[in-house]
N, C-alpha and C positions, 0 to 999 in steps of 0.2 A: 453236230454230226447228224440228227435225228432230219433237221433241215434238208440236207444235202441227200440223205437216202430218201424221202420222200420229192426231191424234185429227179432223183435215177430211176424210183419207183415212174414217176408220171412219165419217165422217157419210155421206159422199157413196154409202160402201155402205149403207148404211141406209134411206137416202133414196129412195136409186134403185130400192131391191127395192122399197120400199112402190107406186112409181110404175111400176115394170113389171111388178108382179103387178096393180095394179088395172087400167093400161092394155089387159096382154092379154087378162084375163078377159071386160072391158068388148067385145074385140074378138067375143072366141071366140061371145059372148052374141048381138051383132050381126049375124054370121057364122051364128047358129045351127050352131056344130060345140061337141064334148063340150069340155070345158077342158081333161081328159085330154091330148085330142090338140095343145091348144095348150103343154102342159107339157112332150110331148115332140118338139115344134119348135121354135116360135118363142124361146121360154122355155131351154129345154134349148140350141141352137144357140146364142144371147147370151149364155148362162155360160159355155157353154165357149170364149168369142172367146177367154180369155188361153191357154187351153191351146195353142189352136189359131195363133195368133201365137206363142208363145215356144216350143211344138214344129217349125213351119215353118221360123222362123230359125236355129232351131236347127241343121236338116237343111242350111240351104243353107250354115252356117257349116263344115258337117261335123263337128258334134257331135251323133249318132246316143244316144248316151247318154244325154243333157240330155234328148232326145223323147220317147224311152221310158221313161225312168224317171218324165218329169213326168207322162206319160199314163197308166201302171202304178199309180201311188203317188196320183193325182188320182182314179182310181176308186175306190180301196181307200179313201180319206177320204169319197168320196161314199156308197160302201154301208155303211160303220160309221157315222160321225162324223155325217155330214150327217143319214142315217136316221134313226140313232142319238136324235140330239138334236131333230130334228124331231117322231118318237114321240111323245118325254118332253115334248114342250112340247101337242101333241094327237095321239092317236092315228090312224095313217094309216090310212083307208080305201084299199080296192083293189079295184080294177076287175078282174073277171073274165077282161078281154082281157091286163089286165098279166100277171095271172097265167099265163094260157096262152098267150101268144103276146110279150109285149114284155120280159118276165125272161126268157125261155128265148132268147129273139134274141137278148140280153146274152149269157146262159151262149154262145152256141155263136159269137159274135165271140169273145169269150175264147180259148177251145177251140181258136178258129183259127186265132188268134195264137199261142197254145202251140206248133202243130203246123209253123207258119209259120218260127218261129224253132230248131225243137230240129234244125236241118239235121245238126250231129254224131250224134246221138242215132239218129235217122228215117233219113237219107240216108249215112250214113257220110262225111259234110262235113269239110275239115279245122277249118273255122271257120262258127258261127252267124252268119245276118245276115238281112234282111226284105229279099227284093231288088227292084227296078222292077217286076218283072210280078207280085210278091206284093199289091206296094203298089195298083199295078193292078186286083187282085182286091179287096182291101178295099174301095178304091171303087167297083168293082163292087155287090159287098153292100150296100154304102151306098145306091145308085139303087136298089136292091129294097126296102130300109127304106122311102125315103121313097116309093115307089108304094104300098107297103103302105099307110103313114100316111096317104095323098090319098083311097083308096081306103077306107080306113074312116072319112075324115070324110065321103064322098061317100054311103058308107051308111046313116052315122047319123042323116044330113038327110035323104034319102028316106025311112026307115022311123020318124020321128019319134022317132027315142030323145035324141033332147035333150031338157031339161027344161022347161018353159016358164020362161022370165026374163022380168020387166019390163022393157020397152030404153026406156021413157019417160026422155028429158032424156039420153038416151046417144049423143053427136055422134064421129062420125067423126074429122073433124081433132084433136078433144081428144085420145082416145082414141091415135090414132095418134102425136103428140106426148111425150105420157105414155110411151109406151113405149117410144122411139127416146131422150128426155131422159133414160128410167130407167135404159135400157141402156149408153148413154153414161155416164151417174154412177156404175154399177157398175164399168165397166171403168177408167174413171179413177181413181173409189176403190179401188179395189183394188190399180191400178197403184202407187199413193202407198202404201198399207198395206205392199206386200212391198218398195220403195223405203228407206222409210225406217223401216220395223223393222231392217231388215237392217244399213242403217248403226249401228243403235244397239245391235244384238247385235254386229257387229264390234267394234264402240269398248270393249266391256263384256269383251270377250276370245275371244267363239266363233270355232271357227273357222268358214274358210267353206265347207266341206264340211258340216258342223252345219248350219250356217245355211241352204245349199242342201236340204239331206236336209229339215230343218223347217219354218221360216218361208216360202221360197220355193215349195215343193211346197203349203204350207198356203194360202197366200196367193194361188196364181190360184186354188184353188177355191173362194175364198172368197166370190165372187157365188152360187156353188150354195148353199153351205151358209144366205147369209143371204137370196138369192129362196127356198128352203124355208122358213125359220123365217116369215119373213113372209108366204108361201101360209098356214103351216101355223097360226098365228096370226090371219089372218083366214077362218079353217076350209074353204081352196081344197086340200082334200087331194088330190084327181087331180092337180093343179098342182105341188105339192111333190113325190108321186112322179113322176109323167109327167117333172118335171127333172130329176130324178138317174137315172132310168133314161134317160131320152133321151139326158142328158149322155154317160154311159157309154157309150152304142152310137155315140152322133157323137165321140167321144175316139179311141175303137178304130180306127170304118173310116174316117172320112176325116181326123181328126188324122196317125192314123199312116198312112193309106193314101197322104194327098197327100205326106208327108215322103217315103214310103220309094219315091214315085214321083218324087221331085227327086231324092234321090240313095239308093244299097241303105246301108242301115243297118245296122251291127257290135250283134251284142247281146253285151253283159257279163253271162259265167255266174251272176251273184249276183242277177240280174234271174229268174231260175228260181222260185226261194221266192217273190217277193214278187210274179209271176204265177200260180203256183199258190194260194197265201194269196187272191186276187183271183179263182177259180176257184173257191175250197169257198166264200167265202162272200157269190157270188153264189149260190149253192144254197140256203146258209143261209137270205137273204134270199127266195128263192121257197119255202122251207118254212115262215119266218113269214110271209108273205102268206098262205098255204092256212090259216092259223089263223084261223077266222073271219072271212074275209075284211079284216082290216086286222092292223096291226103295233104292238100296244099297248104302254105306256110302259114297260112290262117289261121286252119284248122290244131297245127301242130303248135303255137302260139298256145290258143286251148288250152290243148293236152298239157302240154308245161306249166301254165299259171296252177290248172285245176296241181297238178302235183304240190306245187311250191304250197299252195291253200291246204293243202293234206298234210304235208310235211308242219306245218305250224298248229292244225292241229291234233297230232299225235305229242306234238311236244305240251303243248297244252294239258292233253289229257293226260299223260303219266307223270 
């Protein structure tokens, strides 16, 4: 049985990407705003619901390490893996703006978190931790993200830079159903996916440290990874990226903003590397964007091995 729910888990992801990538494109069209900006809202925001539930309870459990690790280790699969494999499947086109202004908001969240948590290092602390008025400021930064983001789809209708779309036979109520049905089926599937893998790596002998480090870190971001392939598949590449960069910037400030504003959160020094590793290759990732402006199957090749080389060793190290 565990079998069978995990191959209905894999449908209902499937299913639901296809339905919430056409539903919100369908919106953005109606809207007349860029998809862009719906990849890194609407799109972006509903992938990352699992992070943002399983980090939240995390916090209010008082497991400060389960948040950060899943919010640290959920980026670094969205800029290798996700990217990665999105590329190899159609090469990502990239918006100008990504380039200079919604990667570099990534890099310096990042950056901030670094500087947020290195209290021993910076401060002369006797212990690391992201405290209430840090978590504070994340979301802080976060209300300026999304001013920004209102504010440039506010522009992009005034000065006609959206493209002309057909919106004949394109209904509101569908549209909005689609995407709320699609959003719902991802997060369900997905919840069934890290469910019931997990029970069947147990049974098989992993342990559950293994099992937490891989399947379960893999498995809430696994709505990103398959609303990308499905943007990228029906060739919405603003969409695919605008989601993994969006994801990343609402991971950072208000996944970990809202946690470490429930309770200050203890950072574990081994969390250092695999913040930093998340730091060069957000970089990475804005130096292949500057390559002609998109990120070819080459490059996304890259991105993938480098994960897969990460992924072996974090197993290694714990």
């Amino acid at each position: 049985m565990t079998y069978v729910l995990l191959i209905v888990g894999f449908a209902l992801l499937i299913k639901g990407a296809d339905y919430f990538v056409e539903g919100s494109s369908n919106i953005a069209a109606l809207l007349k705003i860029p998809s862009l900006l719906v990849g890194l809202t609407i799109v972006a925001f509903g992938t990352s619901s699992p992070e943002a539930t399983v980090s939240i309870i995390a916090a209010l459990e008082g497991n400060s390490e389960v948040s950060l690790g899943n919010v640290i280790g959920s980026n670094i699969f969205n800029i290798t893996l996700v990217v990665g494999i999105t590329a190899m499947i159609n090469p990502l086109q990239v918006e100008r703006d990504t380039i200079r202004k919604e990667i570099p908001f990534t890099l310096l969240a990042s950056v901030a978190l670094w500087v947020m948590i290195s209290d021993i290092a910076l401060q002369g602390l006797s212990a690391n931790q992201i405290t209430r008025n840090e978590g504070i400021i994340l979301l802080l930064f976060f209300a300026i993200f999304l001013y920004y983001i209102f504010e440039l789809a506010r522009n992009s209708r005034d000065n006609d830079e959206v493209k002309s779309v057909d919106t004949t036979g394109i209904t509101w109520g569908k549209n909005i159903i689609f995407t709320l049905a699609g959003l719902a089926a991802i997060i369900f599937g997905g919840d069934m996916v890290v469910d019931n893998a997990t029970t069947i790596a147990l049974s098989i002998g992993m342990s559950e440290t293994l099992v937490g480090l891989t399947i379960v870190a893999i498995g809430t971001s696994l709505p990103e990874l398959i609303t990308s392939i499905t943007a990228a598949i029906k060739k919405e590449s603003e969409i695919a990226l605008g989601n993994i960069v969006g994801s990343n910037i609402f991971n950072i400030l208000f996944v970990l903003g809202a946690s470490a504003s429930i309770a200050p959160m203890a950072v574990n020094n081994k969390i250092f590397f695999d913040l930093i590793f998340m730091i060069i290759f957000t970089v990475v990732l804005m130096i292949f964007s500057r390559s002609k402006f998109k990120i070819s199957k080459r490059e996304g090749a890259i991105l993938a091995a480098i994960y897969v080389g990460y992924l072996i060793y974090i197993i290694i190290r714990n």
